[in-house]
Backbone as JSON Lines, residues from 0, in Angstrom:
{"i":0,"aa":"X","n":[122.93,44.97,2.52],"ca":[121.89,44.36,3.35],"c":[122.41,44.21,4.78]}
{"i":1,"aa":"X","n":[121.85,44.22,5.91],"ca":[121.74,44.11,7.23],"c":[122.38,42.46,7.63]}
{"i":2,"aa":"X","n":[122.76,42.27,8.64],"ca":[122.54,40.52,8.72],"c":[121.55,40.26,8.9]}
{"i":3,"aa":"X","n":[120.52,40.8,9.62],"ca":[119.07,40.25,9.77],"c":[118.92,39.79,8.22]}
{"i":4,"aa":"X","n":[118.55,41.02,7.55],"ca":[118.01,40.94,5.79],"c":[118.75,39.55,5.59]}
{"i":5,"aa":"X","n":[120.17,39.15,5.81],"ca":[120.87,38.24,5.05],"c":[120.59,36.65,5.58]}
{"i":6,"aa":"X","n":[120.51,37.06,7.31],"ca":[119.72,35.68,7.9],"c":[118.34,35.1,7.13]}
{"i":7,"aa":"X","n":[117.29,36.29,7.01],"ca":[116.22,35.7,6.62],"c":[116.33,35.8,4.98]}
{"i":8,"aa":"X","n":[116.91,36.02,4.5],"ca":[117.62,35.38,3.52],"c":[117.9,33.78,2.69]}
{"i":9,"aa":"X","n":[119.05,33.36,4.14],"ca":[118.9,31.77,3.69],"c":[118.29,30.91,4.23]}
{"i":10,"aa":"X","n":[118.3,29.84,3.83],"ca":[117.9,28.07,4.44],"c":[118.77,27.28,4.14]}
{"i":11,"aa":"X","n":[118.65,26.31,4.65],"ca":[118.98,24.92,4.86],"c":[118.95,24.74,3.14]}
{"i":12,"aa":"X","n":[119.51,24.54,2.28],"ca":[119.45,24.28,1.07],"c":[119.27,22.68,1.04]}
{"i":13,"aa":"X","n":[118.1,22.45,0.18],"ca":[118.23,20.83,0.22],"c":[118.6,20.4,-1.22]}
{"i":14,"aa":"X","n":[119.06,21.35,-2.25],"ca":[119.1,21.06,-3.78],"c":[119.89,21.79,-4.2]}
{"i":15,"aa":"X","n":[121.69,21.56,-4.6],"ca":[122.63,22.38,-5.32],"c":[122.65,22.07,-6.7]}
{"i":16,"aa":"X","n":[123.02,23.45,-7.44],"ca":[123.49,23.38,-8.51],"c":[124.67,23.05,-9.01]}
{"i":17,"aa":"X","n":[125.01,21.43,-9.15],"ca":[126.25,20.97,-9.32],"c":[127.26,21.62,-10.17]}
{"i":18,"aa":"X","n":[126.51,22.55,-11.33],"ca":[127.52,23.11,-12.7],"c":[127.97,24.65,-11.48]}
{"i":19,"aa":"X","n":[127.44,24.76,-10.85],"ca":[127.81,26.4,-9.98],"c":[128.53,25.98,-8.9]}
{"i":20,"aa":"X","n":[129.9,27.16,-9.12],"ca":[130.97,27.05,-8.02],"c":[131.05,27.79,-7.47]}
{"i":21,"aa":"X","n":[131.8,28.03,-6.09],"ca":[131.94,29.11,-5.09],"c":[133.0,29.51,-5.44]}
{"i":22,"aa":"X","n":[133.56,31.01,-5.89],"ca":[135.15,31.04,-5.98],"c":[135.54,31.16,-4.99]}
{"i":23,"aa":"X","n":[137.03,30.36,-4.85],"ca":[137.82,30.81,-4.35],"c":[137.99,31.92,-3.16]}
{"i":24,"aa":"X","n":[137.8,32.96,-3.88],"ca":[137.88,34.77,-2.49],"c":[136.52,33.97,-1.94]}
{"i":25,"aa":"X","n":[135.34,33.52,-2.03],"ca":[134.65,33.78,-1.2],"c":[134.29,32.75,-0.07]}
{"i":26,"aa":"X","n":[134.97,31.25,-0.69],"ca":[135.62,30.6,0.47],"c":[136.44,31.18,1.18]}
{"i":27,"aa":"X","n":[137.35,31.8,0.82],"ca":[138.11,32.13,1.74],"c":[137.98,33.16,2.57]}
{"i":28,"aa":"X","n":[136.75,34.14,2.6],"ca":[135.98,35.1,3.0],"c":[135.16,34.21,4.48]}
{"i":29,"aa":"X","n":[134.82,33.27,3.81],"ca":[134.03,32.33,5.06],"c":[134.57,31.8,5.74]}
{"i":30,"aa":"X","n":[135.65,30.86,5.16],"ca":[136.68,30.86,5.92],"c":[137.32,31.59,7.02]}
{"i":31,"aa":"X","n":[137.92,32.64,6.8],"ca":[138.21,33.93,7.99],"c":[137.31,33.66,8.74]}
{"i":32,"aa":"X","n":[135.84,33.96,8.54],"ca":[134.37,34.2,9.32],"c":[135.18,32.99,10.6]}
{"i":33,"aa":"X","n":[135.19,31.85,10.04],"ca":[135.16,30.62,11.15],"c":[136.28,30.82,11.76]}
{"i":34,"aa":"X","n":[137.74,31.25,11.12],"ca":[139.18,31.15,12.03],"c":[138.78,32.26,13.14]}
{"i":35,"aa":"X","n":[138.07,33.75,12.66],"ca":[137.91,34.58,13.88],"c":[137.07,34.39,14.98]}
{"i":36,"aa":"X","n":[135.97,33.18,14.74],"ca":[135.33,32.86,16.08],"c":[136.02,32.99,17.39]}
{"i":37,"aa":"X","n":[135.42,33.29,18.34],"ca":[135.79,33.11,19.68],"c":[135.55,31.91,20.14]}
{"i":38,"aa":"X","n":[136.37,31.38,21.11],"ca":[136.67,29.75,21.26],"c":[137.12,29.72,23.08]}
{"i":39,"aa":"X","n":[137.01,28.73,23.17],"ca":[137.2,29.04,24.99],"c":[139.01,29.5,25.34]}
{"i":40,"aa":"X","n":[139.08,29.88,26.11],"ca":[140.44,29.75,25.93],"c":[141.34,30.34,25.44]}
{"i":41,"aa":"X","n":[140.45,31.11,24.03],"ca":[141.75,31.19,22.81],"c":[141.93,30.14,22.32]}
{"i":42,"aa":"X","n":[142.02,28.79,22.53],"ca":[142.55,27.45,22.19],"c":[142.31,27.47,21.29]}
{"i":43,"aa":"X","n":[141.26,27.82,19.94],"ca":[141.52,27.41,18.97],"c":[141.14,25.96,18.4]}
{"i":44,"aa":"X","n":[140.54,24.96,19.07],"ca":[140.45,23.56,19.3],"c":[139.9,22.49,18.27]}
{"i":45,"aa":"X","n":[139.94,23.07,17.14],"ca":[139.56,22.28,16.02],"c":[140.05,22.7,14.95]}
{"i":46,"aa":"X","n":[139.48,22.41,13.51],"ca":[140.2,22.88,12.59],"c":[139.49,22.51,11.03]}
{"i":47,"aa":"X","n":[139.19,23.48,10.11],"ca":[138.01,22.99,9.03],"c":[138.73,22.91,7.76]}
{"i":48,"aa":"X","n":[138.51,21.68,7.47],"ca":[138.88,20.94,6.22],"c":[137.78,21.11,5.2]}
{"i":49,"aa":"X","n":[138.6,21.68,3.61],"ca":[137.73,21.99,2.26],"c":[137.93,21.12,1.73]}
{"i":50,"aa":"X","n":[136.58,20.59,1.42],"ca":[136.89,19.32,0.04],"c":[135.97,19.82,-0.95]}
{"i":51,"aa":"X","n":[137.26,19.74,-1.76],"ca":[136.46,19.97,-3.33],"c":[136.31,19.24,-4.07]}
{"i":52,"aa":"X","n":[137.31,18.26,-4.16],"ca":[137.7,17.25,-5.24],"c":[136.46,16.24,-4.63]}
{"i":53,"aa":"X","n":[135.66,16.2,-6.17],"ca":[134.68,15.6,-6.57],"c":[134.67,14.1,-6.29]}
{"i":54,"aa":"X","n":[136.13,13.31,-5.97],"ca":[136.02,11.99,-5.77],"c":[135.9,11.52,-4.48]}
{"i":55,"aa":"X","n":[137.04,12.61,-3.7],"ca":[136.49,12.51,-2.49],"c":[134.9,12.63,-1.98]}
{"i":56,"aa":"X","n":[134.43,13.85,-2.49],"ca":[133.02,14.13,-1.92],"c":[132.27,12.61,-2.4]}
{"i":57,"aa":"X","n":[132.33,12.53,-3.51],"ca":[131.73,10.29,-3.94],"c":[131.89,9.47,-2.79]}
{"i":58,"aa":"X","n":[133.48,9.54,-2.14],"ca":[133.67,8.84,-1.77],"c":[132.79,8.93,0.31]}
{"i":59,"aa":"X","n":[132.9,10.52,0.3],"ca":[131.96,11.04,1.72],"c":[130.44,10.53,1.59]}
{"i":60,"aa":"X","n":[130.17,10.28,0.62],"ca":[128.53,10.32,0.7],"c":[127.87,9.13,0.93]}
{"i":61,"aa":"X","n":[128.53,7.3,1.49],"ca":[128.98,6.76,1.92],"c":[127.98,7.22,3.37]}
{"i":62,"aa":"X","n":[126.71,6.52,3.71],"ca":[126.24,7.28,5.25],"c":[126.03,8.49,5.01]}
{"i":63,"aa":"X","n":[125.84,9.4,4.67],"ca":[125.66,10.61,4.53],"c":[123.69,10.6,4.45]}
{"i":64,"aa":"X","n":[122.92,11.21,5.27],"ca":[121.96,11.26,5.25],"c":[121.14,12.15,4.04]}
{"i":65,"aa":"X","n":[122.05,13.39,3.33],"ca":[121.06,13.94,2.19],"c":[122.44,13.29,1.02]}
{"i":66,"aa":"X","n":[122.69,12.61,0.91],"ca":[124.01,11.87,-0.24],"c":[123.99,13.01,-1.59]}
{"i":67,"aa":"X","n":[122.64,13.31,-1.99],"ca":[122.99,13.97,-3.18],"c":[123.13,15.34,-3.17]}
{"i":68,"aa":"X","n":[122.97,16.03,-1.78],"ca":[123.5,17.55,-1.45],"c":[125.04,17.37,-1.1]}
{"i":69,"aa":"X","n":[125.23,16.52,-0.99],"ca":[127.07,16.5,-0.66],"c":[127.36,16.23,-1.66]}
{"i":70,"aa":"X","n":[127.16,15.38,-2.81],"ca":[127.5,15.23,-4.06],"c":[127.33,16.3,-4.87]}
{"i":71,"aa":"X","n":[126.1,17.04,-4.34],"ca":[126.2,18.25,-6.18],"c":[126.63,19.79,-5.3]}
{"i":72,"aa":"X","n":[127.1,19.92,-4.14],"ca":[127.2,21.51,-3.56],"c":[128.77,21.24,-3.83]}
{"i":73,"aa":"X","n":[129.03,22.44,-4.02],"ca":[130.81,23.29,-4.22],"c":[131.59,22.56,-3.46]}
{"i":74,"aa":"X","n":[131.83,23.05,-2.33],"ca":[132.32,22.28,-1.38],"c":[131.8,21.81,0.39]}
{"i":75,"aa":"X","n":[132.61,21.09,0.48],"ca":[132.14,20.82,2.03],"c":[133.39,20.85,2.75]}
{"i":76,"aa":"X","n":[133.01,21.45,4.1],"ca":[133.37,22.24,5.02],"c":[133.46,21.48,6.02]}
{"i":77,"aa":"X","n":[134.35,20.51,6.68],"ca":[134.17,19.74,7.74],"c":[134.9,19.74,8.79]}
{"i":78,"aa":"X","n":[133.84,20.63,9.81],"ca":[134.55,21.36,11.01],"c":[134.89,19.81,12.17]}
{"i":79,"aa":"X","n":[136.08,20.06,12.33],"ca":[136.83,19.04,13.11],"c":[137.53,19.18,14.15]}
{"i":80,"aa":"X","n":[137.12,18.84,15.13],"ca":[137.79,18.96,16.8],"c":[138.79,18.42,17.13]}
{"i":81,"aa":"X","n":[139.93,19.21,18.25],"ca":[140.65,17.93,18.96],"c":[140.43,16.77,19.65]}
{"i":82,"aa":"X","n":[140.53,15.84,19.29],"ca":[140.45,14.75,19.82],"c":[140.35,14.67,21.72]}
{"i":83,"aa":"X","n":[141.61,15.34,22.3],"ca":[141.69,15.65,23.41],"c":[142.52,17.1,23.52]}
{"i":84,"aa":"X","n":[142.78,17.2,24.97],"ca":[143.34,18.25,25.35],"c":[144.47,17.99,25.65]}
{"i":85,"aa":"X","n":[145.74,18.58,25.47],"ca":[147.38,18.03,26.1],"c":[148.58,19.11,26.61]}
{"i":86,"aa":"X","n":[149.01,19.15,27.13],"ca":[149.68,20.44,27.66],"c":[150.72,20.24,26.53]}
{"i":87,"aa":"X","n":[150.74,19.81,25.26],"ca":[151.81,20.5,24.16],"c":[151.07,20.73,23.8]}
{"i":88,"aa":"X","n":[149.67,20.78,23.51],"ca":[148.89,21.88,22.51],"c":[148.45,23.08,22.97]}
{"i":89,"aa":"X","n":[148.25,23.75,24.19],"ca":[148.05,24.24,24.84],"c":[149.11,25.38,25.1]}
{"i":90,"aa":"X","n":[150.16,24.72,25.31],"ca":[151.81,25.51,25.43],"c":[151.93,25.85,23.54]}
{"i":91,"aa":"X","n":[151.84,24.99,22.95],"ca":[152.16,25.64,21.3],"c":[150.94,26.98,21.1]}
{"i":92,"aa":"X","n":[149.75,26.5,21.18],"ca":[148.66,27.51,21.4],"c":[149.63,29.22,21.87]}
{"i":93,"aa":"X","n":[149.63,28.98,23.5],"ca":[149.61,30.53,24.09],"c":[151.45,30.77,23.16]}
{"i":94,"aa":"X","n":[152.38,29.93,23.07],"ca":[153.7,30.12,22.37],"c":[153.64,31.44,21.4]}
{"i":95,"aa":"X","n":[152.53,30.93,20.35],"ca":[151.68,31.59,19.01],"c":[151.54,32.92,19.58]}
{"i":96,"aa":"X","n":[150.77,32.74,21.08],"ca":[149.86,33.91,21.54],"c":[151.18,35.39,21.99]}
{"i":97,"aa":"X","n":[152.06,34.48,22.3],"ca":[153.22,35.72,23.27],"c":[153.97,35.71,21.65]}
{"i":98,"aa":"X","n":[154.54,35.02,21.27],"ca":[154.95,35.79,19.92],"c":[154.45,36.68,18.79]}
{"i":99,"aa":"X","n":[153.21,36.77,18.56],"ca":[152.64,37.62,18.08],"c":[152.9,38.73,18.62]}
{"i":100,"aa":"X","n":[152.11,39.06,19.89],"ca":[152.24,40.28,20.64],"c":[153.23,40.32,21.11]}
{"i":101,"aa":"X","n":[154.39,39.93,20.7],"ca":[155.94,40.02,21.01],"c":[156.41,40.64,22.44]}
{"i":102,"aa":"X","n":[155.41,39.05,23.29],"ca":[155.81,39.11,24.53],"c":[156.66,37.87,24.63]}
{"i":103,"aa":"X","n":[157.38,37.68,26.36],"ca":[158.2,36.87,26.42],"c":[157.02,34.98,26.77]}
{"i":104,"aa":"X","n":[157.74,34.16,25.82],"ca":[157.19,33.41,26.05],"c":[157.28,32.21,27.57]}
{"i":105,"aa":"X","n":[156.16,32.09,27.99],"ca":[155.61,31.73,29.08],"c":[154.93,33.06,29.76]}
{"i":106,"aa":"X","n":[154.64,34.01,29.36],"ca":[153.86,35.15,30.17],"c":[153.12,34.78,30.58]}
{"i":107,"aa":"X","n":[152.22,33.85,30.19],"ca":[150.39,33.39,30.43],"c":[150.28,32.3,31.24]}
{"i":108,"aa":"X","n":[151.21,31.67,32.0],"ca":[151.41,30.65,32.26],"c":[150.68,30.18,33.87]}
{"i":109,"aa":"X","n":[150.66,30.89,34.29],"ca":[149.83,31.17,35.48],"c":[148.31,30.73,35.26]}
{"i":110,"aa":"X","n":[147.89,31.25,33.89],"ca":[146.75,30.57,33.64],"c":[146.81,29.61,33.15]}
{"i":111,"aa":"X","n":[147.74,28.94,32.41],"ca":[147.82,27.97,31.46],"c":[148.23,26.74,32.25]}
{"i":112,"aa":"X","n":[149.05,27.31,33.28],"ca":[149.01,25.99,34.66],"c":[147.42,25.48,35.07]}
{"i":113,"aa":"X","n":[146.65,26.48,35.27],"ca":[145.17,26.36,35.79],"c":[144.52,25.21,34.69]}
{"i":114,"aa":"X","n":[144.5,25.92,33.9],"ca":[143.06,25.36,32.34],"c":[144.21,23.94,32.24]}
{"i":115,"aa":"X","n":[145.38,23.6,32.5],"ca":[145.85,22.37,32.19],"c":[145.39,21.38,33.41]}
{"i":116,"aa":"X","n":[145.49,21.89,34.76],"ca":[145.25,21.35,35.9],"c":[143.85,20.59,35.33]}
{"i":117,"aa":"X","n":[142.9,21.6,35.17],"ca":[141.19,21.37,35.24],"c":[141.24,20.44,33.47]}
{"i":118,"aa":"X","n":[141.94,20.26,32.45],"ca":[141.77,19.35,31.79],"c":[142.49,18.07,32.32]}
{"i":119,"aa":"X","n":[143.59,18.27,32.59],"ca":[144.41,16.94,33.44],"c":[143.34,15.99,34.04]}
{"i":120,"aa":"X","n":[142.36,16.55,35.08],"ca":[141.09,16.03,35.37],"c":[140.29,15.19,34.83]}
{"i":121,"aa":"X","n":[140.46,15.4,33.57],"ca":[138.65,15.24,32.82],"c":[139.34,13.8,31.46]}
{"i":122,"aa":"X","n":[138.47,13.13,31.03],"ca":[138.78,11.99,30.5],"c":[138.94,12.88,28.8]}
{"i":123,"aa":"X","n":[139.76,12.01,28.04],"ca":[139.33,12.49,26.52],"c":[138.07,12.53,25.9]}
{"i":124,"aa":"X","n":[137.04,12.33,26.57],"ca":[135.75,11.77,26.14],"c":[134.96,13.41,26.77]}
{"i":125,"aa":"X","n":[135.62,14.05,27.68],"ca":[134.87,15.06,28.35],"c":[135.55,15.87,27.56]}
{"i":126,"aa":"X","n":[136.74,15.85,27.41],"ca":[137.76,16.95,26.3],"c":[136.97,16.78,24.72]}
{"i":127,"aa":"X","n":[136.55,15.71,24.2],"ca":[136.26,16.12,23.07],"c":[134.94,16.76,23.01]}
{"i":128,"aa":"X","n":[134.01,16.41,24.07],"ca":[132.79,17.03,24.06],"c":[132.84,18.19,23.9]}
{"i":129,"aa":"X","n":[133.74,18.91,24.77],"ca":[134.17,20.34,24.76],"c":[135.03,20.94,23.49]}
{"i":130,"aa":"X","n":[135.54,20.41,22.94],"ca":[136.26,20.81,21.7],"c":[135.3,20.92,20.88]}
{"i":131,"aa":"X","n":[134.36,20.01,20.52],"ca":[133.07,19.35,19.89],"c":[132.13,20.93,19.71]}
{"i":132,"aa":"X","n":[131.99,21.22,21.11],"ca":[131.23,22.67,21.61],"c":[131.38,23.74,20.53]}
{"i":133,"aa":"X","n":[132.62,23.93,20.54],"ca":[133.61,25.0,20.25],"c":[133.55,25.4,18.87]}
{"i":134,"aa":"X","n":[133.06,23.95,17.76],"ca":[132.92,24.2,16.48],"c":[132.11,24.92,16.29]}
{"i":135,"aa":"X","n":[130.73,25.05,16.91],"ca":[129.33,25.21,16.85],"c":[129.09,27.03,16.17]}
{"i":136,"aa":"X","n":[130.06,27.6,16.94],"ca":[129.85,28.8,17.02],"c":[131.11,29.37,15.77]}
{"i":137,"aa":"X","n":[132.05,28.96,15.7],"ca":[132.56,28.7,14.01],"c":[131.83,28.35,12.5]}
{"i":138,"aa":"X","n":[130.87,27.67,13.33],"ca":[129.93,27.23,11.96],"c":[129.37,28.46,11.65]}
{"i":139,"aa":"X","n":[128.55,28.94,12.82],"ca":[127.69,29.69,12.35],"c":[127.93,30.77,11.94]}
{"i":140,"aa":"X","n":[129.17,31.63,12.54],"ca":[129.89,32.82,11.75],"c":[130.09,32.56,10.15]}
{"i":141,"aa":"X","n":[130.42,31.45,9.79],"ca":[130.78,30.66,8.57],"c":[129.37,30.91,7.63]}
{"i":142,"aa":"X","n":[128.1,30.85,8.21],"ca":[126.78,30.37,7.77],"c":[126.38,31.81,7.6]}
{"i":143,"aa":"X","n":[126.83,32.82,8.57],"ca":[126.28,34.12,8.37],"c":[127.18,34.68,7.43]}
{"i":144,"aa":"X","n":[128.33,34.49,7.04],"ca":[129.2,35.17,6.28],"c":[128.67,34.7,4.65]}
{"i":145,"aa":"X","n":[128.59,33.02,4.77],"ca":[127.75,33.28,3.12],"c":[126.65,33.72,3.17]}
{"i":146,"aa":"X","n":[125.82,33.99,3.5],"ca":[124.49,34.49,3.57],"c":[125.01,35.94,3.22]}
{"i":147,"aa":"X","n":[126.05,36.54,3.7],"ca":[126.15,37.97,3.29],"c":[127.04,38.24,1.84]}
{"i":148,"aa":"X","n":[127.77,36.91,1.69],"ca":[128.12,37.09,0.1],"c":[126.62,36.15,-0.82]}
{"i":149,"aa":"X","n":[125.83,35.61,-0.43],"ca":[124.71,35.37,-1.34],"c":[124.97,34.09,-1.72]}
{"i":150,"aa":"X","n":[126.1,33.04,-0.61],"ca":[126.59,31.77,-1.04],"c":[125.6,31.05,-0.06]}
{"i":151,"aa":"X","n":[125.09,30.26,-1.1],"ca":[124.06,29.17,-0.19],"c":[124.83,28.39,0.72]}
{"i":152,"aa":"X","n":[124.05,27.69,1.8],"ca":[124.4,26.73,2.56],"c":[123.66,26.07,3.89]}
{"i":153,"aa":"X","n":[124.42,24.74,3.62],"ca":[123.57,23.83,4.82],"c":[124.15,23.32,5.5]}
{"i":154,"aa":"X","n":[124.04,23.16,7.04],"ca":[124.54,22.74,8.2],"c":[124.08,21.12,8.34]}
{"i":155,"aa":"X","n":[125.21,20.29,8.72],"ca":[124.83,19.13,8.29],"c":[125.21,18.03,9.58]}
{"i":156,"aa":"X","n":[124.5,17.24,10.1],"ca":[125.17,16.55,11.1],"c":[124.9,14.93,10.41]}
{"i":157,"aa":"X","n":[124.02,14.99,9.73],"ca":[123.78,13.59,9.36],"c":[124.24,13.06,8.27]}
{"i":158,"aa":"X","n":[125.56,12.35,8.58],"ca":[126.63,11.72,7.85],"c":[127.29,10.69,8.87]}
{"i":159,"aa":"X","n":[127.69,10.04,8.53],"ca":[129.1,9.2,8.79],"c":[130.41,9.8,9.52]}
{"i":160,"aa":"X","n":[130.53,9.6,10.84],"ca":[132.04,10.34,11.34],"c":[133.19,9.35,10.76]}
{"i":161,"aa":"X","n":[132.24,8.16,11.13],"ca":[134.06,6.95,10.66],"c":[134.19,7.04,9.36]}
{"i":162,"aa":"X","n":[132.95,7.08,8.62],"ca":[133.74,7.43,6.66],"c":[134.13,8.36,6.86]}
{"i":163,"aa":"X","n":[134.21,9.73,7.02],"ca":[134.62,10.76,6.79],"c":[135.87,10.84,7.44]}
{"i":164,"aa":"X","n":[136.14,10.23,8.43],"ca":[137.38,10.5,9.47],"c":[138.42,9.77,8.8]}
{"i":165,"aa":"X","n":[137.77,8.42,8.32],"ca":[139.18,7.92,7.78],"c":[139.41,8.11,6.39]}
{"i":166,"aa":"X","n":[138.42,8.65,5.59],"ca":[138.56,9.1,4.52],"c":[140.07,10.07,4.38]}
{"i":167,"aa":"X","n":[139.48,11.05,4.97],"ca":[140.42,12.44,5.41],"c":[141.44,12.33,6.39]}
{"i":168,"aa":"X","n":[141.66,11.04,7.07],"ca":[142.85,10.89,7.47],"c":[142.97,11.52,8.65]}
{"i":169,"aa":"X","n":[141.84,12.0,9.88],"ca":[141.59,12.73,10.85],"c":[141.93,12.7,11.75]}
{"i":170,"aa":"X","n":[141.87,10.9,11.93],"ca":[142.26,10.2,13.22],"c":[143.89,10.51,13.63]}
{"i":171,"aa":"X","n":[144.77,10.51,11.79],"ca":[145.82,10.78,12.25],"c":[146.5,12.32,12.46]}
{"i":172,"aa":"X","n":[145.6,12.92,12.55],"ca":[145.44,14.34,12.99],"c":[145.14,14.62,14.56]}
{"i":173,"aa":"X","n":[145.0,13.86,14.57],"ca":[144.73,14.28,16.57],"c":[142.66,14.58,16.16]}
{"i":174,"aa":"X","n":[142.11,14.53,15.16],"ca":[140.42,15.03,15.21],"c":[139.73,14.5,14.88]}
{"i":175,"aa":"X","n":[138.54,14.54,15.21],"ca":[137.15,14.2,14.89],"c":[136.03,14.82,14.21]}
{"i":176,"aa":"X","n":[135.62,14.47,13.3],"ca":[134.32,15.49,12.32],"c":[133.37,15.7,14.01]}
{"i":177,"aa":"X","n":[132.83,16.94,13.33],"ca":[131.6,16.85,14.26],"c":[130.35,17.13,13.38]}
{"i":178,"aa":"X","n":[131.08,18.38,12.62],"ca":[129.7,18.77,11.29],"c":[130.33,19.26,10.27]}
{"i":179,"aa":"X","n":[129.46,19.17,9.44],"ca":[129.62,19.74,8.33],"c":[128.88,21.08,7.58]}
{"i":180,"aa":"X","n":[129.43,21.72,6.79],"ca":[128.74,22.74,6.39],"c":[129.19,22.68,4.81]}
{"i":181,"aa":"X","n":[127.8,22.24,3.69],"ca":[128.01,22.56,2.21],"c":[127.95,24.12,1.94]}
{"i":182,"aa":"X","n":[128.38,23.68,0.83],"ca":[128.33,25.35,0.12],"c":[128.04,24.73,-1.17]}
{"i":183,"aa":"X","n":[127.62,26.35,-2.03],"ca":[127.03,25.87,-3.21],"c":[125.59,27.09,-3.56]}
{"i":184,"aa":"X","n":[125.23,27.02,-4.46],"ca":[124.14,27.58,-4.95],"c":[122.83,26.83,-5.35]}
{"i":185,"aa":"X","n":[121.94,27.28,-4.93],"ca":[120.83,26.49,-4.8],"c":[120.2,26.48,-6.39]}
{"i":186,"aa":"X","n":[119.73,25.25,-6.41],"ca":[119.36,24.51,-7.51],"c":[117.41,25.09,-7.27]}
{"i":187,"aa":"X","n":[117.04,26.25,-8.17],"ca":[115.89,26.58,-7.7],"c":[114.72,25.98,-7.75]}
{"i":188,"aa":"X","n":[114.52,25.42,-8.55],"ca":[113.74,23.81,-9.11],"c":[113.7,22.8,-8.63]}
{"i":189,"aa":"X","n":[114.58,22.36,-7.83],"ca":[114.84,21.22,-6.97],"c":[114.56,21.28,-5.24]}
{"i":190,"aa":"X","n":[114.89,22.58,-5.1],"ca":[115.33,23.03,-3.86],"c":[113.85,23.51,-3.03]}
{"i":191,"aa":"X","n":[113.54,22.42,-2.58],"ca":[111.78,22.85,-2.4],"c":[111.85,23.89,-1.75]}
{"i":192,"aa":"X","n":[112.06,24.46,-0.41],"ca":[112.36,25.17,0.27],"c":[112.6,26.59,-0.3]}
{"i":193,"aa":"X","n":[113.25,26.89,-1.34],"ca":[113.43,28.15,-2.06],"c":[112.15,28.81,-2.01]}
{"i":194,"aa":"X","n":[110.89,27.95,-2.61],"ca":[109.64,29.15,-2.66],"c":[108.86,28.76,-1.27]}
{"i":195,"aa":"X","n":[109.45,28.43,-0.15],"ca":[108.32,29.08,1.06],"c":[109.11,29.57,1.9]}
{"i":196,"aa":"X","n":[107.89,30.14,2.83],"ca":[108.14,31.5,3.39],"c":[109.22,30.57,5.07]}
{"i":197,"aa":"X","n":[110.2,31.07,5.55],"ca":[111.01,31.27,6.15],"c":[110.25,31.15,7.4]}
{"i":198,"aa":"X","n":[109.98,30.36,8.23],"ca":[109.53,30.17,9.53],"c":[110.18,29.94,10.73]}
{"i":199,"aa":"X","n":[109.62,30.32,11.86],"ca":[110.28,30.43,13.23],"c":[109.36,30.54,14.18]}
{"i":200,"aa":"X","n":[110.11,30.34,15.53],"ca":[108.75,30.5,16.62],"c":[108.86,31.98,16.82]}
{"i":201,"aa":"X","n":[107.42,32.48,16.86],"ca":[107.58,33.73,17.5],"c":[108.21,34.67,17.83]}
{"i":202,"aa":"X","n":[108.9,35.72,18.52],"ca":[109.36,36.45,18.87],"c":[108.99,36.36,20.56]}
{"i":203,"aa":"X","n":[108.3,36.75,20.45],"ca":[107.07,36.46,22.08],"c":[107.35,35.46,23.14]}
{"i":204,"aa":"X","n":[107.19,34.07,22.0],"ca":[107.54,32.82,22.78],"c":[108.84,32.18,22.34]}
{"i":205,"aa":"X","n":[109.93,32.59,21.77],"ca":[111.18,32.82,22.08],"c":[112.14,33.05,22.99]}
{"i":206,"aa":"X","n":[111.67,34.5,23.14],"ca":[112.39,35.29,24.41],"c":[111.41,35.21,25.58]}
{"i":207,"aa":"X","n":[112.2,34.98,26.34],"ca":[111.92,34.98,27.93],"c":[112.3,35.82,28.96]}
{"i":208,"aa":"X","n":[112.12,36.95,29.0],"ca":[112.37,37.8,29.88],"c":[112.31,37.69,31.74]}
{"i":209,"aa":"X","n":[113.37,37.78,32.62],"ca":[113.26,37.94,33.69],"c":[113.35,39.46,34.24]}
C-alpha cells in the first residue's frame, strides 16, 4: 500500500483490544520511524519512553483524559523533551556527530558557538517550548510507520504531565512529557470510529495557493 492508502487507513483509535499485542520488531520498526526524524539542529532534543508494564500504565491513567485507551492499548509511547538547552548537551550531541563520521572532534564548532550563543539568550521556558516543537514531527513519522505495519494508534495530549513525569522519573532526566502516542489494535466493537467514513476539509479549502 502507498502512505496515502495507509494514512486514510487509520484514526484516532478510541477502543483497544487489551488481549492484542504489538510485537516487539514492530515497535521497534516505529521506533526507528521517530529516532530518524529530522530535528533542528541535529540536536536530537527529546527522547521516547515504552511502557508496557501494565502497572505502570494503572498507575498513568491517573488524569488521563480517555483512562481506558491507556489502560487496554499495547503500549504507550511518551515522547519527552529536554527540559532546557546547555552547552554539555549540545557539545555531547555534535561529539556523537564528528565521531561517527570519524572527524576530528570540535569540527562544527563554529556553529555550535552560534546555536549556543542564541540559546544562552532565551529562558528554559523558551528552550522547552522549542524542544516541545521538535517531538511533534517524531510523532508523526511514528503514526505513519504503524499505519504501514497495520498497528493502530492514537495521538494523545490529554493526560497528566506531573503524573506521568514523576511516575517515570523524568524530572530526573533533564524532561518533560509533551505527548503521547498508544499503540494497540483496535477493539472493533467498541471503537466507534472504525465504521465511519474518514473525514477532512477539502482539498480546495486546504491548500492555498499563491
Amino acid at each position: 500500500m502507498s502512505l496515502i492508502e495507509d494514512l486514510n487507513w487509520r484514526h484516532a483509535v478510541k477502543a483497544y483490544d487489551s488481549t492484542k499485542k504489538v510485537s516487539e520488531e514492530d515497535v521497534n520498526k516505529i521506533l526507528e520511524a521517530a529516532r530518524l526524524a529530522p530535528t533542528s539542529s541535529g540536536l536530537q532534543p527529546f527522547r521516547v519512553i515504552v511502557v508496557e508494564n501494565q502497572e505502570l500504565k494503572e498507575k498513568m491513567v491517573k488524569g488521563a483524559l480517555n483512562p481506558e485507551v491507556m489502560r487496554d492499548c499495547s503500549q504507550v509511547l511518551v515522547f519527552a523533551a529536554w527540559d532546557s538547552y546547555s552547552n554539555e548537551k549540545i557539545d555531547k550531541v555534535y561529539d556523537h556527530h564528528t565521531d561517527v563520521r570519524d572527524l576530528p572532534r570540535g569540527r562544527f564548532s563554529s556553529y555550535t558557538d552560534k546555536i549556543k550563543e542564541i540559546y544562552g539568550n532565551q529562558t528554559p521556558e523558551e528552550h522547552f517550548a522549542h524542544t516541545a516543537r521538535q517531538t511533534y514531527i517524531a510523532l508523526g513519522l511514528a503514526m505513519a510507520q504503524a499505519a504501514e505495519l497495520k498497528v493502530d494508534s492514537t495521538p494523545a495530549e490529554g493526560f497528566s504531565n506531573d503524573v506521568v513525569d514523576e511516575i517515570l522519573g523524568l524530572r530526573e532526566l533533564g524532561l518533560k512529557s509533551v505527548t503521547l502516542l498508544y499503540l494497540g489494535y483496535r477493539d472493533i466493537e467498541n471503537d466507534y470510529l472504525s465504521h465511519m467514513k474518514k473525514v477532512r476539509i477539502p482539498m480546495e479549502e486546504f491548500i492555498i495557493r499563491k
